[in-house]
N, C-alpha and C positions, 0 to 999 in steps of 0.2 A: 481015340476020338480027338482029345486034346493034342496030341501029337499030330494030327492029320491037319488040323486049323491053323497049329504055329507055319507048319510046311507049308499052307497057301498065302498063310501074312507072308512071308519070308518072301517065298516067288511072286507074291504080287508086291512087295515095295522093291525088289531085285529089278522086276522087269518092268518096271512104270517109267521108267524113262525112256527107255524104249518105246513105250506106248505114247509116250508124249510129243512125238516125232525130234526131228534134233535141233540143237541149241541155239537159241533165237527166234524157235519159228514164232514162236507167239508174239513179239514184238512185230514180227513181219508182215505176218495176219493185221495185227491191230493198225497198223502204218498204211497199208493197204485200203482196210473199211476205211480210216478215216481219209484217203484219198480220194476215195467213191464217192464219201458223204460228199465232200468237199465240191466236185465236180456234178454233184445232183442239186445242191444249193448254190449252183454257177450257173449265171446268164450270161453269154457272151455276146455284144451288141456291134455291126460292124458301124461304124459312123465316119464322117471327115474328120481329118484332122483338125481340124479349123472348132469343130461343138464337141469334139469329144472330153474333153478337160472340163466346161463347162457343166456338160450333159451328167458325167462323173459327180462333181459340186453341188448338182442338186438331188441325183438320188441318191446320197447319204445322206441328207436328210431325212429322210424317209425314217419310219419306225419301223418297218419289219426289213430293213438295209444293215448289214452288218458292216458290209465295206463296199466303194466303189473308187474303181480308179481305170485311169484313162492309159494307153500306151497304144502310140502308130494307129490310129483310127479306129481301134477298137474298145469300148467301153466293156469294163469285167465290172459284175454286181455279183455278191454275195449275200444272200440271203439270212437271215438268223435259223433258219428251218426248213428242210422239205418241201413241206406243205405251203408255206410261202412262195419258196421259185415256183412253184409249179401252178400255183394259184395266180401272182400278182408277175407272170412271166409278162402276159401279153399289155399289160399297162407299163413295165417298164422301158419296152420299146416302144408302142406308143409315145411316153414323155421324151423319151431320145430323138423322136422323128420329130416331135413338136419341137425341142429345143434346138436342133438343127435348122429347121424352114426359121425359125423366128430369128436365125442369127445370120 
């Protein structure tokens, strides 16, 4: 019996690597989610060039803004959370439209 248990410790730390698919993927996996996150806590805003650096400047202000910045008429906001982009999406753009007409 005890011989029968060392035999499957053995085959199971032998073939665990194998089970673990191969070398890196878990880093790749993890680089991945956190690219997804990344892009599910992203607003992308298309604006003129003229308010978008502006528009940028003021939603970092924001407390639930992680980062915002401006490039070729489009304002990128990042969110600190999910549930934030997906909640305060539509007032983001709103303020974008407002800081545009106002300029």
């Amino acid at each position: 019996m005890k011989f029968a248990a060392v035999i499957a410790v053995a085959a199971g730390l032998v073939a665990f690597p194998a089970m673990a698919g191969p070398a890196g993927h878990g880093l790749t996996f993890t680089e991945e989610v956190a690219k997804k996150n990344l892009q599910k806590r992203t607003v992308k805003i298309a604006a003129a060039s003229s308010c978008a650096a502006p528009a940028a400047v003021e939603l970092a202000k924001r407390d639930d803004v992680a980062t915002a910045k401006a490039k070729e008429g489009v304002v990128r906001v990042v969110f600190h959370s999910v549930d934030a982009a997906a909640a305060q999406e539509g007032a983001v753009r709103a303020a974008v439209s407002d800081i545009c007409r106002a300029a």
